[in-house]
C-alpha positions, 0 to 999 in steps of 0.5 A, spaced: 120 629 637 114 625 635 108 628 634 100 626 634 094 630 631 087 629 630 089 629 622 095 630 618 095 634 611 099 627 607 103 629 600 097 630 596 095 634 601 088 631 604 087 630 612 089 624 615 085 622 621 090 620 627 097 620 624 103 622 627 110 626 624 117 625 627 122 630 627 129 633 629 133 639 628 135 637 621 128 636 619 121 631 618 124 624 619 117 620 617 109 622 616 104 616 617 099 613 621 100 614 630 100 606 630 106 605 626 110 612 628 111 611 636 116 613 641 116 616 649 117 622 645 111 622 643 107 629 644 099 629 642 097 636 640 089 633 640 084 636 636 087 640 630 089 639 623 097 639 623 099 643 616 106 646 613 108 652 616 105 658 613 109 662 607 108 669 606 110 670 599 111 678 599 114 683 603 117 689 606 120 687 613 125 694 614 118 699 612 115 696 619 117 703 622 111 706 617 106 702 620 099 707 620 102 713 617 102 712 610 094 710 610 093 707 603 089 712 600 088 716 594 091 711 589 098 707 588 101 713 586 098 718 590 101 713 596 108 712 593 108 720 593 107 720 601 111 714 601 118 716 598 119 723 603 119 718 609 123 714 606 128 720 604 128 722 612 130 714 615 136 712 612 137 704 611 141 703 617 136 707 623 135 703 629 128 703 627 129 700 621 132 694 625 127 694 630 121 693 624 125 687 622 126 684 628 118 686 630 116 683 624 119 677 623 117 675 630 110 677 629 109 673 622 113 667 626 109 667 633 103 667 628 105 661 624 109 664 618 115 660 617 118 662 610 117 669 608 119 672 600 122 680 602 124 686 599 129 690 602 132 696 599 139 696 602 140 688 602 146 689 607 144 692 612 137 688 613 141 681 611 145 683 618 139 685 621 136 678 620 141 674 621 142 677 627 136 673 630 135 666 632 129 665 632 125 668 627 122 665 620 127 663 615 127 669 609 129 669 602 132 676 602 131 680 596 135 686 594 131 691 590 134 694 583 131 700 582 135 704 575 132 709 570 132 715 568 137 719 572 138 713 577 140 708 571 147 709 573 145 705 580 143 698 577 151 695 577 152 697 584 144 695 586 146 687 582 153 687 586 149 689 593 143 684 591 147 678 589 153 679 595 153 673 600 149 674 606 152 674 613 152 666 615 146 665 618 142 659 618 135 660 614 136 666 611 137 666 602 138 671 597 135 674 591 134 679 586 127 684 585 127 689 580 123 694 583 118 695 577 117 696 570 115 704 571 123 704 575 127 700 572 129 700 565 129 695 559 136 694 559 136 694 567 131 689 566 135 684 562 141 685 566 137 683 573 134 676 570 142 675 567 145 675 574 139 672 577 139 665 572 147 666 573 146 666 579 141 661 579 138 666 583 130 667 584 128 673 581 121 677 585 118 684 581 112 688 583 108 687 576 102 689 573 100 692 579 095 699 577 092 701 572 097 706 572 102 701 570 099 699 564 099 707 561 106 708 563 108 703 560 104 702 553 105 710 554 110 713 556 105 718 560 101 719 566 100 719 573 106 715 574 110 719 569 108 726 573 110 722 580 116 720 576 119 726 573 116 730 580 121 726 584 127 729 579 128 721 576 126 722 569 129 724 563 128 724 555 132 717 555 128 712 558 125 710 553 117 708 552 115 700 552 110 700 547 106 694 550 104 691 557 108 691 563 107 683 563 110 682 556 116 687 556 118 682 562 117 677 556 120 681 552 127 682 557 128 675 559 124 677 566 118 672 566 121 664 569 120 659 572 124 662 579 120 668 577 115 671 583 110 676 579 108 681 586 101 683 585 098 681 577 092 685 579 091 687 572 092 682 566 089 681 559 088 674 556 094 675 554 099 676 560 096 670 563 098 666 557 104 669 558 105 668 565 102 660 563 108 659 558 113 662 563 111 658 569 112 664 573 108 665 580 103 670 582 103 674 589 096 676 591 096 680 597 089 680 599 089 685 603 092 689 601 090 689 594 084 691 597 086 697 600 087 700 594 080 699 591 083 694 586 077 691 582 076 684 583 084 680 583 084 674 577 086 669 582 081 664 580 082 666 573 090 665 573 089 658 576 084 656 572 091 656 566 095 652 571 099 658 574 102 658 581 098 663 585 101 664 593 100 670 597 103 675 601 101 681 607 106 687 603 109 691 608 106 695 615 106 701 610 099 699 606 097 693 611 095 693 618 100 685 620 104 681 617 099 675 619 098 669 613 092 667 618 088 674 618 090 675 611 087 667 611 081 669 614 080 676 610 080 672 603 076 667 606 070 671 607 071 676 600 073 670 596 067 664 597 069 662 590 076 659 592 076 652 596 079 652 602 084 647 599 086 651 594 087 657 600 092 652 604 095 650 598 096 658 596 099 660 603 104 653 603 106 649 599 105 654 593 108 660 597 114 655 598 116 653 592 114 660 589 119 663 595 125 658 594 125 657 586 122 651 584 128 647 586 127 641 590 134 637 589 138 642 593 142 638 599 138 643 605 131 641 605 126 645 603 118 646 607 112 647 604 110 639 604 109 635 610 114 629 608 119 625 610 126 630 608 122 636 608 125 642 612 121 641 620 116 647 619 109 645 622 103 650 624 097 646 628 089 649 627 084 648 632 078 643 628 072 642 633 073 635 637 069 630 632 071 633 625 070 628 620 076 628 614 072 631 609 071 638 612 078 638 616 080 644 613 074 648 611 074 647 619 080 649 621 080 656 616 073 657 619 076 657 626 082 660 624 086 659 631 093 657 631 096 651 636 102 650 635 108 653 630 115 650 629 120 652 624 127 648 622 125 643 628 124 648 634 118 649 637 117 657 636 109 656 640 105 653 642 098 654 647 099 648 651 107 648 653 109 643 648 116 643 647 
């Protein structure tokens, strides 16, 4: 299929007028000029601006089922402490469960997400789950570790399931997430990034998330203490970091260049350095970050250091979707600071190399670019007719409406019945 667009994002990520894409199953063929890409099989999807498919860089498709009933009120661990009883009463291997995962992968797909980053805490019973359907994004599976305390006694067999081979299925990928640095111990936190380099497998953690986060970790006390030792986890072994949650990861071999960092909303100059040196990613999620009452998120500050910076939704469970455009258009609104660019850049190409592990060199394509060679996942947005090269994309955020989506060459939708 060949297909022709008011304006193609290039390489370098500018608006290209009047060009065109040829694809097949096994991805993009050649991006250029719609004079020189021509064929009967052309397609002209009009007036839109043709982007990589969106990436959500982070979430929890299995706690789908907990949509709308553990408002994101009261603080993180007042939150985890509302959470963690339902999560005790709804085993991994409830229908519910796959049903949220089959729910929330078409609604990230029919709204333009083609890559998602997500955390599961039984990676054999969601990995089945996925690979079940046919269409639906392509997933990199994280498995969930969580050992302290009581628990430490679970990492080799969390290691064991988080590393498995997943069911054969195309699209889907894995990897290891550490759950925290509050939940996991400093010898559970090297053994995660020893498996993940063994494996050359990417690694994802929740970090820096509160400001209760930083206490326990630099403490040993606090609100996330109490809910710790309320939940029956906590005993007199686990021992006490003494430093940032950002630099006990530096510290257990943690931070990388296949390392995704989920929220970062507190960092000192520090941290960021740390994370700089690394080439680590950060996982911003807007909206959620913003349900929380966290003060103002240093994306901008992180991106003036070079630091890769993507976004996610997190789960159902603190987020009303799994949408990349509302959290787009959310962003957009509370954050003018970030140039519309820069916000593409954040839910592409950025989330794709974060997600996928900064491996470009693999025999499978990848996506996230708009490139010969690269995985076939487009999504168009509509642009006003007449809209000149220079405010393509600050038009296409500000109409926000998607056109058309295709991931791994399949035309998954579209408004006009292309395809």
């Amino acid at each position: 299929m060949i297909l022709r667009a008011a304006y193609v994002l290039n390489l370098k990520f500018q608006p290209m007028p009047n060009w065109a894409v040829r694809v097949h199953k096994n991805g993009i063929v050649e991006v250029g000029p719609a004079k020189r890409i021509q064929g009967e099989t052309t397609t002209d999807l009009g007036d839109v601006l043709l982007i990589p498919g969106l990436v959500n860089a982070h979430a929890h498709l299995e706690l789908g089922h907990l949509a709308g009933k553990v408002p994101p009120e009261g603080g993180l661990v007042d939150w985890l402490g509302r959470l963690l009883p339902r999560l005790r009463d709804v085993p991994p291997d409830a229908p519910e469960v796959a049903e949220a995962i089959e729910a929330g992968l078409a609604a990230a797909l029919h709204s333009g997400t083609t890559l998602i980053g997500d955390i599961t805490r039984s990676p054999e019973t969601s990995r089945a789950a996925i690979s079940s359907l046919a269409r639906r994004p392509k997933v990199v599976s994280f498995g969930e570790v969580i050992a302290l305390g009581t628990l430490r006694d679970r990492l080799a067999p969390a290691l064991d399931a988080a590393t498995a081979p997943p069911p054969e299925a195309v699209n889907l990928e894995i990897g290891i997430s550490p759950h925290a640095p509050y939940t996991v111990e400093p010898e559970g936190l090297k053994a995660c990034a020893e498996r993940a380099r063994a494996a050359d497998l990417p690694l994802c953690i929740h970090a820096a998330e509160s400001k209760e986060e930083l206490q326990f970790t630099r403490e040993g006390r606090g609100p996330l203490r109490d809910f710790l030792e309320a939940a029956g986890v906590w005993d007199e072994r686990a021992p006490v970091p003494g430093c940032s949650p950002i630099e006990l990861l530096e510290r257990c071999g943690v931070l990388g260049p296949r390392t995704l960092l989920a929220h970062c909303n507190y960092l000192s100059d520090t941290d960021m350095e740390l994370i700089a040196k690394s080439r680590s990613s950060v996982v911003y999620c807007p909206r959620t970050h913003a349900a929380f009452g966290h003060p103002r998120h240093p994306v901008a500050e992180l991106q003036a250091r070079k630091i890769r910076v993507c976004l996610g939704t997190d789960s159902l469970a603190s987020n009303p979707s799994l949408s990349m455009l509302e959290e787009l258009r959310f962003l957009r609104d509370v954050r003018p600071d970030i140039e519309p660019t820069a916000l593409l850049d954040m839910a592409t190409i950025e989330g794709t190399v974060a997600v996928e592990g900064l491996v470009l060199s693999r025999a499978r394509p990848i996506g996230g670019i708009l490139g010969g060679g690269y995985r076939a996942d487009l999504a168009a947005l509509a642009i006003p007719h007449g809209t000149t090269w220079k405010n393509a994309i600050e038009h296409a955020l500000d109409e926000m409406r998607l056109m058309f989506v295709m991931q791994g060459g399949r035309v998954v939708r579209s408004l006009d019945g292309i395809g």
